[in-house]
N, C-alpha and C positions, 0 to 999 in steps of 0.2 A: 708783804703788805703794800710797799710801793708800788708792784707792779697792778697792781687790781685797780688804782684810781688810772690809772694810765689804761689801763683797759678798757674802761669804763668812758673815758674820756673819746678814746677812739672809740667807741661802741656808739657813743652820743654822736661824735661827729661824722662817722659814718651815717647812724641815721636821716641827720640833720643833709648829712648830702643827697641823701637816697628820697629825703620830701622834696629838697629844695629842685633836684632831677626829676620826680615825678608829677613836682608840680608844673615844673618846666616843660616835661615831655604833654604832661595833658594840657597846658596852656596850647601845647603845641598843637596839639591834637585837635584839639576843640579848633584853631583858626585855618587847620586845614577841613575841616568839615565842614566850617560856615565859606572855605573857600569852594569845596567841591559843589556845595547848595546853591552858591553862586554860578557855579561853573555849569551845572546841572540844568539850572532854571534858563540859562543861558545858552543852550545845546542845542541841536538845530531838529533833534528830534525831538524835545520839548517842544521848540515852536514849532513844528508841523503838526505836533498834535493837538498843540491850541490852535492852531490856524483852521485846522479841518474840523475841532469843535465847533468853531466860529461859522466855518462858512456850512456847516449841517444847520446850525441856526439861523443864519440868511437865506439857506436855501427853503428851508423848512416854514419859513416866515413869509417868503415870497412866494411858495407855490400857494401857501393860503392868500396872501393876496390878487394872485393872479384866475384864481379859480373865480369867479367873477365874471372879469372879460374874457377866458375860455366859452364862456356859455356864450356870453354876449357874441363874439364871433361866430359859434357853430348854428346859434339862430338866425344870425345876420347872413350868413352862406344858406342858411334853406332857405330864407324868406327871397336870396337872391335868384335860386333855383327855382322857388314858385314864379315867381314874377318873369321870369326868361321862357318859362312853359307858357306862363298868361300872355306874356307877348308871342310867342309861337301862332299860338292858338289862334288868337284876334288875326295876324297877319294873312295865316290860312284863310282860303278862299273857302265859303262852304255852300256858296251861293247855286251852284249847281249840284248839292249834295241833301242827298232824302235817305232818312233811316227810322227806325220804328217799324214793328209787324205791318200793323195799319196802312201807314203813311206808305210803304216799298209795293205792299200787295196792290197797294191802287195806283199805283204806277206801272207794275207790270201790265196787273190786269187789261190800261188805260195806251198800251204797246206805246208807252214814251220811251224815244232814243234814250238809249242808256250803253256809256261807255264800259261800264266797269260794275260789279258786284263783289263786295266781302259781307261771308257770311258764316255762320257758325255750322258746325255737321248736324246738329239739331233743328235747325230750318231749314238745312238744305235734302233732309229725310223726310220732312215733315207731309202730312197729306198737301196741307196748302199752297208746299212753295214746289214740291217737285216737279211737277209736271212744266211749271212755267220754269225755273229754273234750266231745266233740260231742253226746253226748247230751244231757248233764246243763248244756252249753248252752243247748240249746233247751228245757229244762225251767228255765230265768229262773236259773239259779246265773252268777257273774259267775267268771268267766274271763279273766287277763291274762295278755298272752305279756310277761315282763321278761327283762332282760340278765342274764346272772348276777349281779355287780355288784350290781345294783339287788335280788337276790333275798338275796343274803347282809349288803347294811341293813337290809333286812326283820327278817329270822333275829339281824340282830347278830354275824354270823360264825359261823352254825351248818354243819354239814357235810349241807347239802341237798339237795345230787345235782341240783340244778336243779327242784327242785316241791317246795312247800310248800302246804297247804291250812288255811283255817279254819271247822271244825266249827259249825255252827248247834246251838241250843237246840233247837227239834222242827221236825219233816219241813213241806213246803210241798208242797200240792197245786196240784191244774190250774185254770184257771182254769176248764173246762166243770164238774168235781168241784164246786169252790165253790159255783158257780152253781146245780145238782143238787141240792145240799145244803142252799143256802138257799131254795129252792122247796118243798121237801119241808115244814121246819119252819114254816115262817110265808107267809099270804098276800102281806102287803105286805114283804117281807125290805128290810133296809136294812143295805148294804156300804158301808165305808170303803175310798177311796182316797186314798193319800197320794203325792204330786208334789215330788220334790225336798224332802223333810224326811229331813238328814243327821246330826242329831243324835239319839242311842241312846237318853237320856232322853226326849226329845220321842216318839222310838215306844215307847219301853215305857210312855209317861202315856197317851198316845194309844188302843194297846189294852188298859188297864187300863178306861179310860173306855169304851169299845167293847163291852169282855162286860158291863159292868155295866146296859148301856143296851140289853141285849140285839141287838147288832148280830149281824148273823150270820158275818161275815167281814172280811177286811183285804185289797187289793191292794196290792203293795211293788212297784214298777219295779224293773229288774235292775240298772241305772245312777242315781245322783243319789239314793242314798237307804240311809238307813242299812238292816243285816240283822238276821237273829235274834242277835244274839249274846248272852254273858254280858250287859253291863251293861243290854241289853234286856231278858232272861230275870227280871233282879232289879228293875228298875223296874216291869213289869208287874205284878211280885207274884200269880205264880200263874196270871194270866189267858189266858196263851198255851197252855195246857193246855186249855182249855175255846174257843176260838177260833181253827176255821182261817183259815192266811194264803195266798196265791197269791202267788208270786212271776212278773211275768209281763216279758219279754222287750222289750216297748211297751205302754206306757200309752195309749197313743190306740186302737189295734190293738182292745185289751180294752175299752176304753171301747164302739167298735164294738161289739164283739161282743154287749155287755152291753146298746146297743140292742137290737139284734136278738133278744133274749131279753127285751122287754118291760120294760124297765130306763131311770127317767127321770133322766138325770146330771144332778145338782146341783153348782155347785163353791161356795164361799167366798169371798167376794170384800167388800175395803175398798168397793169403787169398783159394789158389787153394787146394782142400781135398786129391788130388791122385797129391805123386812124379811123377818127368818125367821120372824115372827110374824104377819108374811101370806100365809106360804105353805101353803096346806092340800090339797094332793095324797094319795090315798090310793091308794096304786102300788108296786112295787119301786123302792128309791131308790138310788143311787149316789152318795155323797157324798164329793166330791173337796176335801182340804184340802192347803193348800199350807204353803210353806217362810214362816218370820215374813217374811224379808227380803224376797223377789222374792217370792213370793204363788202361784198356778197360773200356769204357762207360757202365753203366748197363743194356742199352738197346742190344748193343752189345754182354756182359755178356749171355745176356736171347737168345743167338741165337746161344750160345755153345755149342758142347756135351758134351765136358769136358773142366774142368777149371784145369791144370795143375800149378805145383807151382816147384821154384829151390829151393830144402834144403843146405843153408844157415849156414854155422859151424859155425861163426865168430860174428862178433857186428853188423855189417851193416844189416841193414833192409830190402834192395834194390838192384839192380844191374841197369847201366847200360844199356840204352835200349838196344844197338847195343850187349851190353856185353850178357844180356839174351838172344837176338836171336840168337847168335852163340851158346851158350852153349845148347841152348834146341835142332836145328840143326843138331850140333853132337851127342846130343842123338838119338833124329828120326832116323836119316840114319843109325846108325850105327846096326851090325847083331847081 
């Protein structure tokens, strides 16, 4: 019977260690949990995920805010783009420029000098405009057939009916007229031809230089070459008044022809074997000057009789187109 309280006793005090231990191990338990909660919220993949919650709300926040001055911008660039057209346009010269069925037909009709035609294939089929159209082709005025489209960037969005024309400074004769004409005044007559010079300054230095040198005339190609226009009329300063121009259809064509009438072509040239100041021919001359950049075309080259060249003291490789025509000019003429 002794032993059973003594059992008992250990049986209680085993218990009593087994709460007092598992009160102890969950004490324990419970302050490493609240430690790993701490340790958790503290983690750096925790705060990356609050951090990128955060900034999806600032972003999210600020594209609503910003959606605003996006517009405000994208109107602020068109209305910039309208206004750079609107000044385009204003700056544009249009003062020599006639378009409308109407207003072109009675210009034709009325044989006013006119440089240039865009027109649509629809007027240029038409019964009213063909026949004038085709004429005044083959009398070297240039003629394009364009898309509507293309004919109202022209215009800037004018109400053009499909044809637009622009007016030359004075009328252009034939090439057989020229030719006529410089027979008549001078034995030895000497004609400028000019090959692909597209700049308006360059031709109006060109026959300023020309009547002063007593040239008797200008051939212009229909293509690759600038026309009579304003800034021509004002660079000449006067001289297109006193010197006709031919407007001719092909430059090779007229070159021919211009043999055939006794006529020794000369062209300009870097790359030319005989100085101008060895050339002494006393004949009808034909003097072909080309573009600064690409020079006479080679086809024009092969339709030469001589390829003349300016000797050059200095660095520069080049002159000036307008600058070459005068200077070669007063070599010709002079005794």
């Amino acid at each position: 019977m002794k032993n059973i309280p003594r059992n008992n006793n250990f049986r209680k005090k085993s218990n009593k260690y087994q709460k007092n231990s598992n009160s102890k191990y969950s004490s324990k338990n419970s302050n490493l949990s609240n430690r790993n909660d701490i340790f958790l919220s503290n983690s750096p993949n925790n705060n990356i995920n609050n951090l990128n919650e955060s900034n999806n709300y600032k972003n999210n926040s600020s594209s609503i805010k910003r959606r605003k001055p996006i517009n405000k911008s994208n109107s602020a660039v068109s209305n910039k783009g309208q206004n750079i057209y609107q000044e385009r346009a204003n700056k544009k010269n249009f003062d020599d420029w006639i378009w409308g069925k109407h207003s072109v037909f009675e210009a034709l009709v009325n044989e006013r000098p006119i440089n240039r035609i865009w027109c649509t294939s629809e007027i240029f089929s038409s019964e009213k405009f063909y026949i004038l159209l085709k004429g005044l082709k083959s009398k070297g005025v240039l003629i394009e057939e364009v898309s509507w489209n293309r004919l109202s960037q022209l215009t800037f969005g004018a109400s053009h009916q499909g044809v637009a024309l622009q007016l030359a400074c004075s009328k252009t004769i034939s090439l057989e007229k020229l030719i006529e004409f410089s027979r008549k005044n001078s034995t030895n007559p000497i004609i400028l031809a000019l090959d692909g010079i597209t700049d308006p300054h360059n031709v109006g230095a060109i026959i300023r230089s020309a009547e002063a040198f007593d040239c008797k005339g200008i051939i212009i190609p229909q293509r690759r070459s600038a026309g009579l226009t304003g800034t021509v009329a004002k660079v000449a300063a006067g001289a297109m008044e006193h010197l006709p121009v031919s407007r001719v259809v092909n430059l090779n064509r007229a070159l021919e022809e211009l043999k055939k009438n006794g006529f020794i072509v000369v062209g300009l040239s870097g790359d030319g074997q005989l100085p101008i100041s060895n050339f002494h021919e006393k004949s009808p001359l034909v003097v072909i000057v080309g573009a600064e950049d690409k020079g006479i075309s080679l086809l024009t080259q092969k339709k030469c009789d001589f390829l003349l060249r300016i000797p050059l003291k200095g660095k520069s490789s080049s002159l000036n187109a307008s600058v070459a025509a005068a200077i070669s000019l007063f070599h010709l003429t002079s005794d």
